[in-house]
LUMDO-937676 format. One record per atom (N, C-alpha, C): x, y, z. Coordinates in steps of 0.05 Angstrom, whole numbers, plus 5000, padded with zeros to 4 digits. Example, Ala and Ser with C-alpha at 12.3 -4.5 7.8 and 13.67 -1.06 7.14 Angstrom:
<nodes>
526448865156;524649105156;526449345156;525749555142;527349795143;525850015157;
</nodes>
This chain:
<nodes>
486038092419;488038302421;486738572423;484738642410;483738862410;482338992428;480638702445;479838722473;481538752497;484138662493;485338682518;487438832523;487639052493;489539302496;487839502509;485239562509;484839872529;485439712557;483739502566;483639342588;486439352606;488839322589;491839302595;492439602605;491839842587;491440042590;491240312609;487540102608;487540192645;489440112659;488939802659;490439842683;493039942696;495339992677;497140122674;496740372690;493940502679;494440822690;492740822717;491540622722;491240592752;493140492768;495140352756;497140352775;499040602784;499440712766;501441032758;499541202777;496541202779;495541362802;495141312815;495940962833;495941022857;498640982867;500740982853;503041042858;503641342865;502841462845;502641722848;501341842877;499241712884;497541792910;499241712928;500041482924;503141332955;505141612951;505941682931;507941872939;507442082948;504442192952;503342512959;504142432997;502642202999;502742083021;504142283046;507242283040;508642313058;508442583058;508242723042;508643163036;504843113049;503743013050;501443093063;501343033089;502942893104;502742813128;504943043145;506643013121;508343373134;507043563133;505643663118;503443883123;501043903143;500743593148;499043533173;500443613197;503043543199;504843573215;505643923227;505444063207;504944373207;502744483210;501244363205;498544403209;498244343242;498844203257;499644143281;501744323296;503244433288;504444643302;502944973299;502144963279;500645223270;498745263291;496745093289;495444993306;495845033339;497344893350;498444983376;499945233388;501945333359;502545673370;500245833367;497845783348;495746013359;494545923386;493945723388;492945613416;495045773439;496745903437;499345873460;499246193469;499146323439;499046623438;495546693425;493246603447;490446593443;490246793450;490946973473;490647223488;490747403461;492747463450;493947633425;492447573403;490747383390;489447303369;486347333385;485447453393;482747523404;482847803391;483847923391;484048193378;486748283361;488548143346;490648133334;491148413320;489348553315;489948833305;490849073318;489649053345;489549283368;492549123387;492748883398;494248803415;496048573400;499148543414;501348433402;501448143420;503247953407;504247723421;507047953448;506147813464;509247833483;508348133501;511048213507;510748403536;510848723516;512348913531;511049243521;514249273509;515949163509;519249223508;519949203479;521049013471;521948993438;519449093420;517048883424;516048883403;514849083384;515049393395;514549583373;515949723358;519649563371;521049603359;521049433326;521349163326;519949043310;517749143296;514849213300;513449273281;514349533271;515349723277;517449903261;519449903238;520549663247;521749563225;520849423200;519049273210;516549113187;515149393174;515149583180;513449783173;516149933150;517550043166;520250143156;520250023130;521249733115;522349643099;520149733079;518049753076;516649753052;516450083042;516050243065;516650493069;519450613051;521950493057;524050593044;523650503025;522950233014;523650102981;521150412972;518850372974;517050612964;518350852954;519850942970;520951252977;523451212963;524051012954;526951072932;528851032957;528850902983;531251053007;532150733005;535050713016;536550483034;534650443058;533750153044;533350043077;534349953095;536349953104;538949863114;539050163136;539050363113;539550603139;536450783150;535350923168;534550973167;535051313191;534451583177;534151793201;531151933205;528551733197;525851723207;526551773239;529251663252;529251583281;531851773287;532051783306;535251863313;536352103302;533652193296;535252503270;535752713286;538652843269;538252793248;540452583238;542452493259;544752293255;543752063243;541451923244;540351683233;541451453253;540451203238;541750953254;542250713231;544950603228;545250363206;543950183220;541649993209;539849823212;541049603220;544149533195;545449173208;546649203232;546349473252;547049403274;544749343299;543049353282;540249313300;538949073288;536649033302;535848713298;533648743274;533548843253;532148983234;530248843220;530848473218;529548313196;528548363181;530848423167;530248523131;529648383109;529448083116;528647923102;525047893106;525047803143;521947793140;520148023132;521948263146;520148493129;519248533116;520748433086;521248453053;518748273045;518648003055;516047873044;514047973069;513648033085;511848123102;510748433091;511348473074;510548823061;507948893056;507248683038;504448653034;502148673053;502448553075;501648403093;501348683111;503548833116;504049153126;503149343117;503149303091;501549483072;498749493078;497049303086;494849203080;493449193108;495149013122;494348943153;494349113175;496849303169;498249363189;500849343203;501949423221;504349313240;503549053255;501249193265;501249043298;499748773284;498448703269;496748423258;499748253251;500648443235;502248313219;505548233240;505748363253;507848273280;506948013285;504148003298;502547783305;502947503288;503947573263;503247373242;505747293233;508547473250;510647373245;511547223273;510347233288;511647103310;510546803317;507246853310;506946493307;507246413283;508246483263;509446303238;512046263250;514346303255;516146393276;516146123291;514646143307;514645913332;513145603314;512045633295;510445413282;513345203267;514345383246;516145483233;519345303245;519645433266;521545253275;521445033292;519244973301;518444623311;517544463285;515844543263;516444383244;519744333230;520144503228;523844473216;524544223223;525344303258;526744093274;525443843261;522043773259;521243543246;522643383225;522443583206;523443523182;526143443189;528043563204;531143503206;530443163223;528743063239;529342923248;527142633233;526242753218;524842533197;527042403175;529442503170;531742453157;533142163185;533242193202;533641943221;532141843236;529741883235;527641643252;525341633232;524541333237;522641343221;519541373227;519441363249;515941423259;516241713272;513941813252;512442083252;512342203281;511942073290;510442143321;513842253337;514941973340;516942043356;518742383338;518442413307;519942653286;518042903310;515242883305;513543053320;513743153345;514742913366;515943013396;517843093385;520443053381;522543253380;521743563374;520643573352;520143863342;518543993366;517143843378;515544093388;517744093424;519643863428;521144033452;522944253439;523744303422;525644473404;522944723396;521544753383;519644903375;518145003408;517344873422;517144963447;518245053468;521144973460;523044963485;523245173505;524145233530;525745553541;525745783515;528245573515;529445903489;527746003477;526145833461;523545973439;521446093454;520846043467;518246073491;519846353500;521346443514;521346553522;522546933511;523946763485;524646933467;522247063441;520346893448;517346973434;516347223445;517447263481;515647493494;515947723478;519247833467;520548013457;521647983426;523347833421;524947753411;524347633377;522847773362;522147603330;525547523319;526447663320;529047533298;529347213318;529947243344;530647053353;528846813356;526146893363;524046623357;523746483336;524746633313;525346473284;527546283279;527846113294;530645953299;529045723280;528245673252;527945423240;530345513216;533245613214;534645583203;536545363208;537245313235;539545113260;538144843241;535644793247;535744433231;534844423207;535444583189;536244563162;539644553156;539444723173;542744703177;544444573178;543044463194;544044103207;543943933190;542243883177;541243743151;543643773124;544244003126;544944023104;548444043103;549744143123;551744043146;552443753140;550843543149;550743323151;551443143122;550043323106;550943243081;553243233070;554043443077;556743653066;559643453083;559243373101;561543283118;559743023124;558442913113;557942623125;557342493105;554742503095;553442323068;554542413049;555142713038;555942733007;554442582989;552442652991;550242492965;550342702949;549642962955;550543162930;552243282920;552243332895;555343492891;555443692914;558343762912;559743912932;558644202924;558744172899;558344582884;554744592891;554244352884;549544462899;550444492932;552344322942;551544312969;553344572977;555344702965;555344932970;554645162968;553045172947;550745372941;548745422956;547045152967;545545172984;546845233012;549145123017;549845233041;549645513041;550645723028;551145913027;548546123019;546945993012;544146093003;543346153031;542645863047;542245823071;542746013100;545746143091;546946263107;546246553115;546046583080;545246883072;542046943082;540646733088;537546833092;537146793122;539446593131;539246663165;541146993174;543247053156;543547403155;541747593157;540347533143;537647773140;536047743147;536247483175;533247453187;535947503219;536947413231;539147433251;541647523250;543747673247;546247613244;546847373269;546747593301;547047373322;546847043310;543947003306;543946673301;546646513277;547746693260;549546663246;551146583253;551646743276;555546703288;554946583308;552346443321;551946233340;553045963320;550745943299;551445723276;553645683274;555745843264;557845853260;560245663278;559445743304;560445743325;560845413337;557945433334;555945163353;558444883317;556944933293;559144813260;561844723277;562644913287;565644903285;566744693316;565344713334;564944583347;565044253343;562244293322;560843943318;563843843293;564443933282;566843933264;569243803282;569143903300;572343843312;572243633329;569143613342;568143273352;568343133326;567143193303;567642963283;570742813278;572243173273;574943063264;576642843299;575142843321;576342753341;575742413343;573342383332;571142153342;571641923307;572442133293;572641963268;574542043244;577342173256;579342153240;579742073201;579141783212;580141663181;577141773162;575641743178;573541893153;573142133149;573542283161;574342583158;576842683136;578542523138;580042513120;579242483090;577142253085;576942063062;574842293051;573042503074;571042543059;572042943059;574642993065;575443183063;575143453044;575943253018;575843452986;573843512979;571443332988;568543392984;567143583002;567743603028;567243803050;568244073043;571444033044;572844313037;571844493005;571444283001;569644432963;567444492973;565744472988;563144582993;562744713005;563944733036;564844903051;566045213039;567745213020;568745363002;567545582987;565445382971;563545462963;561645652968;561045582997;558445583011;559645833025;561745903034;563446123044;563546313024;564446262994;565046452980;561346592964;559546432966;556846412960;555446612979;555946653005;555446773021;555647043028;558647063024;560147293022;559247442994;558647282965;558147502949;554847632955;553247472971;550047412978;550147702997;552047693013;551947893038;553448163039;555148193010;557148393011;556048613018;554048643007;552748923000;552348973031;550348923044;549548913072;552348863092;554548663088;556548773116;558148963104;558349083076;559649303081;559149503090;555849543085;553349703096;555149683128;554349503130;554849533166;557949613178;559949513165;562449523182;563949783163;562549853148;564250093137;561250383121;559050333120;557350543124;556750763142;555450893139;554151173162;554051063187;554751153210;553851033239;553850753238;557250673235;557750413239;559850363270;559550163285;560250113303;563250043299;565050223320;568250123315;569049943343;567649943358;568549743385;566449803407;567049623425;565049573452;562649393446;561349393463;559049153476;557449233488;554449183479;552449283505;551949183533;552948933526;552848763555;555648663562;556148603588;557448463589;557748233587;560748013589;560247753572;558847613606;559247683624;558247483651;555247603665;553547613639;550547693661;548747563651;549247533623;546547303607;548147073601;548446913624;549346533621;547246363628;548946123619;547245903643;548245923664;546145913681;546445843715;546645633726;548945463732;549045183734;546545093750;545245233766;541945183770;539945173760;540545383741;538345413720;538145183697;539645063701;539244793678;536544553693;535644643712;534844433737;533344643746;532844893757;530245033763;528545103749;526445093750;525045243731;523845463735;524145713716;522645923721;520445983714;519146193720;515646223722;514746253691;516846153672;515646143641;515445833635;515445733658;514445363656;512345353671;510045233666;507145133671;507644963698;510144853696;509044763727;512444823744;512744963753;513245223769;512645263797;514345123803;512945093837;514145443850;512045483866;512445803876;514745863885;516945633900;519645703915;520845633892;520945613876;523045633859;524545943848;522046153849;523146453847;525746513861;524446373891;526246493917;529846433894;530946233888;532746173872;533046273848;531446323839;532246443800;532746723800;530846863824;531147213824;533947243831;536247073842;539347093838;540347093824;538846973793;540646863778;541947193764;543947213749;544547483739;543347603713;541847353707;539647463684;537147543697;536447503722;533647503731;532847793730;534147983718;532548103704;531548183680;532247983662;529547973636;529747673636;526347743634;524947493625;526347313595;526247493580;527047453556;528347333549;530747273565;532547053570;533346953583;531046873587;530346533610;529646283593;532546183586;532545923568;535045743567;534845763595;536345493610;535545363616;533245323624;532145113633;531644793619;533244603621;532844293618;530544093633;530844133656;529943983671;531443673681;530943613702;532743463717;531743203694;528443153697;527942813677;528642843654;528843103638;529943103615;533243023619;534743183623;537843203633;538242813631;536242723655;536842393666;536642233641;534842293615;534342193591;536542133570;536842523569;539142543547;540942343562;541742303580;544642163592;544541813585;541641713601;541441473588;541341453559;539941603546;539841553512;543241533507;544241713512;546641843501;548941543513;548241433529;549641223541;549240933538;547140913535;546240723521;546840633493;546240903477;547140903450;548941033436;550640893451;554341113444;554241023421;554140713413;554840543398;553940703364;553240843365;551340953347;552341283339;553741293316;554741603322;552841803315;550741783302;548842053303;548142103338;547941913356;548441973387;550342103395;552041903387;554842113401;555542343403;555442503371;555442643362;553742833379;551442803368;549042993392;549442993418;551042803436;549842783458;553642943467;555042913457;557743153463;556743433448;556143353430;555543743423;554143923443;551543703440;549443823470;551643903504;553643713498;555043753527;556844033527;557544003505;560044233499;559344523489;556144543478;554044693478;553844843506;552644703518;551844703549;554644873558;556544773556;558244923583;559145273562;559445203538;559545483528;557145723534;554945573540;553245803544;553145893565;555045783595;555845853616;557746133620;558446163591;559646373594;562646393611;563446643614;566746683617;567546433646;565146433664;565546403686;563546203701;564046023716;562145823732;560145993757;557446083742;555546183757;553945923774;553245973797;552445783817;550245993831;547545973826;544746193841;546746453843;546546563820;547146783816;550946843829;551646593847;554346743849;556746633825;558646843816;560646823794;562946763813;563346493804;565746323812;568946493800;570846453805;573946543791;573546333771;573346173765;573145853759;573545953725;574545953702;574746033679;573945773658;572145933638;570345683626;571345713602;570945533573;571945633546;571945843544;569545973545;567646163534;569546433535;570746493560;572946673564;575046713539;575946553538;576946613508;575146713493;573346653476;572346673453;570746973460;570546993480;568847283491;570747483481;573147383470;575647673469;574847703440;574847523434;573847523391;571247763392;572348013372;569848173349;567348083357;566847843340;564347783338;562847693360;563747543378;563547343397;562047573420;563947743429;564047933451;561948013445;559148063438;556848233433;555447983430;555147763429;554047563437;553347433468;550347393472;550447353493;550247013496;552146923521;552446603525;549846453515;547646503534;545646343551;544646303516;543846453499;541646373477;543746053465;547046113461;547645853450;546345533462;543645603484;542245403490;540245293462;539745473451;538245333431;539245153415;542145103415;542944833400;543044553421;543144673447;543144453461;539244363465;537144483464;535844373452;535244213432;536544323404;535744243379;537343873383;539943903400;540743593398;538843443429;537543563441;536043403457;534343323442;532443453419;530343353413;531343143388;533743183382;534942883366;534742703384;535942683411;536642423424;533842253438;532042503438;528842443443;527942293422;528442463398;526442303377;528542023371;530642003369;532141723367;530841593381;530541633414;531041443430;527341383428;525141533423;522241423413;521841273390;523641373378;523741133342;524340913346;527640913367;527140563370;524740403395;523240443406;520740423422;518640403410;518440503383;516640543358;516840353343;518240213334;518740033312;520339853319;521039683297;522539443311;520839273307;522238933324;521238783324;520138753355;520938953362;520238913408;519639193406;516439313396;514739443393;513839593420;514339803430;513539843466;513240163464;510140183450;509340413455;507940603480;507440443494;507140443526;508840593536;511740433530;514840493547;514940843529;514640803504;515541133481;513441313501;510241353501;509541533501;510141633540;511041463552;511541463581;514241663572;516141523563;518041723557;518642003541;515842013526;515442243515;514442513534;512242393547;511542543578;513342583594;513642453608;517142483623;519042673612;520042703588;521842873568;519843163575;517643103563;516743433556;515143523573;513443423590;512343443613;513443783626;516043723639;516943903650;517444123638;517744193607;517944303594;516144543584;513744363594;511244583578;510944753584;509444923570;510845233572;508045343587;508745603606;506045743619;504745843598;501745693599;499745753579;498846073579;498946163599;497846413605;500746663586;500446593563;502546713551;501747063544;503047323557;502647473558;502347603528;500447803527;499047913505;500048303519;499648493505;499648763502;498648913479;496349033503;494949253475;496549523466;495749573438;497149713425;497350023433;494850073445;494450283457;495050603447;496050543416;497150823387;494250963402;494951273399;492151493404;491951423378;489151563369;487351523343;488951853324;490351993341;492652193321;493152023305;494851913311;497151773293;495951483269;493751483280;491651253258;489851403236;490151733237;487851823230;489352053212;486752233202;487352373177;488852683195;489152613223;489952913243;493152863235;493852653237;497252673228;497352913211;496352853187;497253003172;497053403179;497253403202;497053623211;500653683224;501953503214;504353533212;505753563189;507053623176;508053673152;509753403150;509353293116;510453033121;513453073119;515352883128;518352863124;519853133141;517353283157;518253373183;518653243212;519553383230;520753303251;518353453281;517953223279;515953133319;517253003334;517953273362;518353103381;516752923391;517152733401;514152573410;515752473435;513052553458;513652503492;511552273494;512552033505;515952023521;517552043503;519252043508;521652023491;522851693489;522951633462;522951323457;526851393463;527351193474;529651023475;530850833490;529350633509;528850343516;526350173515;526249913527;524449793525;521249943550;522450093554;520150233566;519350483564;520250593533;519450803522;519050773490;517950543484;518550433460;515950443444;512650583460;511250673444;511150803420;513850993423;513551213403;514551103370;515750903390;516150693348;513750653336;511650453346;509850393334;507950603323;507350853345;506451153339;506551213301;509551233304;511051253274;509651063258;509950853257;509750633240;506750643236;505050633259;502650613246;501550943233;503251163229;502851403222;504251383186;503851133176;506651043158;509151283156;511051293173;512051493174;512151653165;511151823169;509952153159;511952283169;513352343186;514452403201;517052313209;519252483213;522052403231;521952453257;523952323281;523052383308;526552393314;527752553328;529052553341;530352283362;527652123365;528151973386;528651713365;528551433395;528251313370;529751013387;528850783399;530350603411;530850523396;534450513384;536050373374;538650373377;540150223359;543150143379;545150333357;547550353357;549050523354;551550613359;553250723342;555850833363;554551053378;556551103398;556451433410;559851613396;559651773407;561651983395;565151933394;564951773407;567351603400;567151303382;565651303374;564951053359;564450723381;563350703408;563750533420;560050563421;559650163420;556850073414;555150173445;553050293432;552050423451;548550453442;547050503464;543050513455;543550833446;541350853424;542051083412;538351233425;537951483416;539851713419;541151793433;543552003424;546152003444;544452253463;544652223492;543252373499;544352673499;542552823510;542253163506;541853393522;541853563531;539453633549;537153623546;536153753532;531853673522;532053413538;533553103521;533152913515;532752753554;535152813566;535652853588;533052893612;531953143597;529553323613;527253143625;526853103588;525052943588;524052643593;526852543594;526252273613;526752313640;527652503656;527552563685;524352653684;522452733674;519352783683;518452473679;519152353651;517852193652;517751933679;521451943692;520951743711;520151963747;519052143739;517852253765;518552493775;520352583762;522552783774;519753093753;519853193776;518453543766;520553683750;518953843729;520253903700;521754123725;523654233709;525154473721;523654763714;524854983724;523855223714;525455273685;524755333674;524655463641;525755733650;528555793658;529356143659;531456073637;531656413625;533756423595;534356223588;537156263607;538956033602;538455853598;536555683608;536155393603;533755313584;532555583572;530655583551;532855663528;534855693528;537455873509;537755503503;538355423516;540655053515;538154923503;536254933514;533654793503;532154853472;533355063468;532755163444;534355023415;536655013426;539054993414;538454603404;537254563421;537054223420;535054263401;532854363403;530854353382;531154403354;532754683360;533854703334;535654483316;538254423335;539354273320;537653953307;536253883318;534153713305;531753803289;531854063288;529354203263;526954103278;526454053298;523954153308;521554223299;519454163287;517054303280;514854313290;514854033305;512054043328;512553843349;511053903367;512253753393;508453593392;509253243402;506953183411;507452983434;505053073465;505852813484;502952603478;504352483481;502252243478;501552103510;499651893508;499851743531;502751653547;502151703579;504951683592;504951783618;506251673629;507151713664;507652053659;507152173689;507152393693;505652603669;504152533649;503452793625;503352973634;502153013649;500853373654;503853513657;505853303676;508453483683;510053433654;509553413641;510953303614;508553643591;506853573592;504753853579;505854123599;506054103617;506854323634;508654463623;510954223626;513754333613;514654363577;513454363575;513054503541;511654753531;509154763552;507154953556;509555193568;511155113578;512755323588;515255413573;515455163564;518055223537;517855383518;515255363500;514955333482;512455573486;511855773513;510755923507;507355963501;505555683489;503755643493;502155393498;499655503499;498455263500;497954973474;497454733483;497654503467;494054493459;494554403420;491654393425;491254033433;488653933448;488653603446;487253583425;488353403401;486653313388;488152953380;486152843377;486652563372;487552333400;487652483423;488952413444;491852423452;492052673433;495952743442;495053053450;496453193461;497453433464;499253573444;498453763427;500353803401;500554113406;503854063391;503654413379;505454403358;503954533347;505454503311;506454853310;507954873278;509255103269;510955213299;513155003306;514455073335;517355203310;518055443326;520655513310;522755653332;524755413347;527355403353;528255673360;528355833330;530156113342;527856343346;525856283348;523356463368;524356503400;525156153414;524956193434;527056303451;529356313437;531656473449;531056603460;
</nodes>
């Protein structure tokens, strides 16, 4: 007996560790799995990670709007200010942030990182976590119904790869962060299908859930929302009597998860729909210019790797063909032929069904008010027309509700490789043929554009401070679109020292209707007519009297041009304003101690 109690012992606790080791098993092969996407978005955005400090992921347009904001948030918490509002920009009226694409969440843990790194590294570091981020998700959402890894792995990366993401990476951080949709799904699924958890966790988490895709998107919110209510009303159509049975458990969580949300977000939509410079009506776009193009589900544009050259001749019609940015319609015809057989094949099966009508009913909403055909708008009236009349809806653009018709392709993908995977009629041959085939067409142009940062060494260096801090620089160009949008990052990497007059962001105008801010001016006026080519005017009284008056009313203290189309006629015309000469230091043109009622 005495001999064969340690003996018993052991072996006991060798079994408990390698039980213990079977269960690491699977959380390590998911991390392998992330490790695998991590992996491939630096590979994708390699251009931008050769020098990640000086140059950004994507084109010259959003993204310094973004590192502004990453910069911003740590800036106000510091300074005692609302980060929510900010008149660093737009002064001296300011601009409410929840009407701009602000990500106040990634900001918030990204602080450190801003503090330390920078803007421009740390941009870098939100956009491939971002794209990593949401092709693992989708994994995870689709490791809950298939059981081989591989086929969980293709899905994620056509969803993590797809159009939408790919192309919304050039510009777009709130929107490349789309790994909230298949948690969503997941958790959705629970709530109105399995009910394995209580209703009050699964409402909490819903609502937890909701609140952190708020402060990373609103848009993606009221897509979710949208895309929910949809898959909801296929349920209640396709399966009645159980919708019924599993009702009290849904509606309690749902409930929950609604009223969880709302106390999660009060603070911030009241911020927005009833704070400083809050929007009372209108739209920046219209609802019929960013759809799908019933072609564009089937052409591909030059943000797909294989891209045949005549295909332009067709896409430069389409009515989005002018931004890249949202170019994420594209399916492809062998994909399209897939989803249909999967989806047909395996009606019998309602996690199919389900996906393969949502994906359909997805699809024609993001067509928007109207049946576009190579850019021409049919009379032809689509759902979407209605719902374009709804608050929220109307400032939403169609074509992005493609990202859910991805997220259910790469279900019907990974379904239809799991059964090819396993089983007892094993035909991995037939899976990885159909995995190629699926994503093949899909892959995205490697040559993924990069942009250097190109800040003068002013604004990096100890010369700023040759501005008085929490004063007011004009700074030429004058920021207020995607092609004057240097002068954000300027700021940001100056950790705002400084307020600017200018400032690309969105906004009411003077009647309260949603509009790009600043509201323009004369100065404001002036100076984007030099910058697109037009010769400064003559500087007589009068128009040095009006010019004055602009300066003043924004408190004015120093004017600086920076790098930019036309400078000299841009230095000219200040040199004449303003009476003297600029000194260069740091690679701007400056003149400090400027005082407004001198120049009268």
């Amino acid at each position: 007996m005495t001999v064969d109690a340690p003996s018993q012992e052991h072996s006991t606790g060798r079994h408990r560790a390698i039980r213990r080791v079977r269960a690491l098993r699977p959380a390590r092969a998911d991390l392998s799995a992330l490790g695998g996407f991590v992996l491939l978005t630096v590979l994708l955005f390699r251009q931008a990670w050769r020098s990640p400090t000086t140059t950004w992921i994507g084109g010259a347009g959003d993204p310094p709007l973004f590192m502004w904001f990453l910069r911003w948030m740590p800036y106000a918490l510091g300074d005692g200010q609302n980060p929510l509002f900010s008149n660093h920009i737009n002064y001296p009226d300011g601009v409410n942030l929840m009407w701009n694409t602000a990500i106040p969440l990634p900001a918030l843990l990204l602080s450190p990182l801003t503090l330390t790194l920078g803007p421009v590294l740390t941009y870098n570091i939100l956009v491939t976590s971002a794209v990593a981020l949401t092709g693992w998700c989708a994994y995870l959402m689709l490791r809950r119904y298939v059981a081989s890894r591989a086929a969980a792995f293709a899905g994620g990366l056509l969803y993590g790869f797809s159009p939408y993401v790919y192309a919304h990476a050039h510009e777009h951080a709130n929107l490349t962060a789309a790994f909230v949709p298949p948690l969503m799904f997941l958790l959705l699924d629970d709530i109105l299908v399995r009910q394995r958890r209580r209703a009050v966790v699964n409402g909490l988490l819903l609502g937890g859930l909701a609140f952190v895709q708020l402060m990373i998107s609103e848009e993606l919110l009221a897509t979710q929302v949208l895309v929910a209510a949809v898959g909801l009303a296929i349920l209640m159509v396709l399966h009645p009597n159980r919708v019924r049975a599993h009702a009290r458990h849904a509606v309690t969580a749902l409930g929950m998860g609604l009223g969880t949300a709302l106390t999660l977000a009060a603070f911030p939509l009241l911020f927005q729909f009833y704070g400083p410079r809050s929007v009372r009506t209108g739209s920046l776009w219209g609802p019929d210019i960013f759809v799908t193009d019933l072609l564009g589900l089937v052409i591909p544009t030059e943000h797909a790797q294989l891209s045949p050259a005549w295909t332009s001749e067709i896409t430069r019609h389409f009515t989005d063909a002018c931004c890249g940015s949202e170019w994420s319609a594209y399916v492809g015809i062998p994909l399209l032929g897939i989803l249909i057989i999967v989806t047909t094949r395996l009606w019998a099966t309602p996690l199919v069904r389900l996906a393969g009508l949502l994906a359909t009913a997805t699809t024609v909403l993001s067509m928007g008010p109207h049946l576009h055909v190579r850019g021409f708008v049919s009379p032809m009236s689509l759902p979407f027309a209605k719902l374009a009349e709804l608050p929220v809806i109307r400032n939403m653009l169609a074509v992005r509700l493609m990202l859910y018709v991805y997220l259910m392709a790469a279900l019907l993908v990974g379904v239809a490789l799991d059964r090819l995977l396993r089983g007892s009629r094993r035909r991995p041959a037939l899976a990885a043929s159909l995995a190629v085939v699926a994503l093949m067409p899909l892959v995205p142009n490697l040559t993924f554009p990069a942009t250097r940062a190109g800040t003068p060494s002013f604004f990096r260096s100890d010369n700023v401070r040759r501005v008085e801090k929490d004063s007011v620089l004009l700074v030429a160009p004058f920021a207020r679109d995607t092609s004057t949008s240097g002068p954000m990052l300027w700021q940001a990497e100056a950790d705002m020292r400084y307020r600017m007059p200018a400032g690309y962001a969105l906004g009411p105008d003077r009647s309260g209707r949603f509009t790009y801010l600043p509201i323009p001016t004369p100065l404001s006026k002036t100076m984007e007519e030099i910058q697109r080519g037009t010769p400064p005017p003559p500087v007589d009284p009068a128009t040095r009297s009006l010019l004055a008056s602009d300066l003043d009313r924004a408190d004015v203290r120093a004017v600086a041009v920076g790098p930019m189309q036309n400078r000299e006629a841009m230095i000219g015309f200040f040199r004449e304003l303003l009476r003297r000469d600029p000194e260069a230091v740091g690679g701007v043109a400056l003149w400090t101690e400027v005082e407004p009622d001198q120049l009268r």
